[in-house]
N, C-alpha and C positions, 0 to 999 in steps of 0.2 A: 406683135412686132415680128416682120421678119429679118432673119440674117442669113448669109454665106457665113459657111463654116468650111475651112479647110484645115487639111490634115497634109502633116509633111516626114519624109523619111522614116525610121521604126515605127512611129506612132500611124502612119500610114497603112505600113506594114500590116500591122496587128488589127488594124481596124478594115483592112481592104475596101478601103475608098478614098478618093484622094479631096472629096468633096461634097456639100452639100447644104438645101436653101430648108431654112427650118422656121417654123414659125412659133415662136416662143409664149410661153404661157405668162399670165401677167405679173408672176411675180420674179421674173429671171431680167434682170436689167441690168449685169457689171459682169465683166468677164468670167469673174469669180464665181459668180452665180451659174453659168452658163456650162463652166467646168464639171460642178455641181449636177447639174442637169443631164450633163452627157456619161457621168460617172453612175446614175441610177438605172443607165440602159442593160446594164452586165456586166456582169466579171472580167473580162475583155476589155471594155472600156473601162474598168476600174480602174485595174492592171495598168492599159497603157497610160492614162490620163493622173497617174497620183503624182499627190505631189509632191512625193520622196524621191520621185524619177527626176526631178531635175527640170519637170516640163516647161518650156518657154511659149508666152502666151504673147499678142497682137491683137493689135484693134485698125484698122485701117492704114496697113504697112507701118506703125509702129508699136515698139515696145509696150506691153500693159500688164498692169498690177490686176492684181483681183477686183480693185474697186473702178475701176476703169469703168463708165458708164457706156452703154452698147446705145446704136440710133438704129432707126430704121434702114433696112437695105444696107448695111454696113456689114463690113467684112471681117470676123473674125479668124486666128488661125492660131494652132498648137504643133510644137515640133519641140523634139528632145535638143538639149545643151550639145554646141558646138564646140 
């Protein structure tokens, strides 16, 4: 499956990109998983993406849980609590 993955404000920041089109391995299917997925890239994205930070997650312009099911070509996105 592929998705958009964007990144907003600190978590931005820390990862210096504001975007990007991933295609996912077949067992990352819910937000939560995806989090999961981006957290094994490094330390950095540990860092920014825990979820002791506070981080607010989206699935096609709205709010989403961890079990939030991903589709194809769908847009996810993470930014720190306003």
């Amino acid at each position: 499956m592929r998705i958009r993955v964007r990144y907003f404000a600190s978590i931005r920041e820390a990862l210096g990109m504001t975007e990007e089109w991933l295609d996912l391995p077949e067992n990352v299917r819910t937000v939560g998983a995806l989090r999961q997925y981006l957290v094994q890239r490094g330390p950095v994205w540990a860092k920014a993406l825990a979820e002791d930070n506070g981080v607010r997650m989206a699935f096609q312009l709205k709010m989403a849980t961890a079990g939030t099911v991903l589709t194809e070509n769908g847009e996810a996105a993470f930014f720190p609590p306003v």
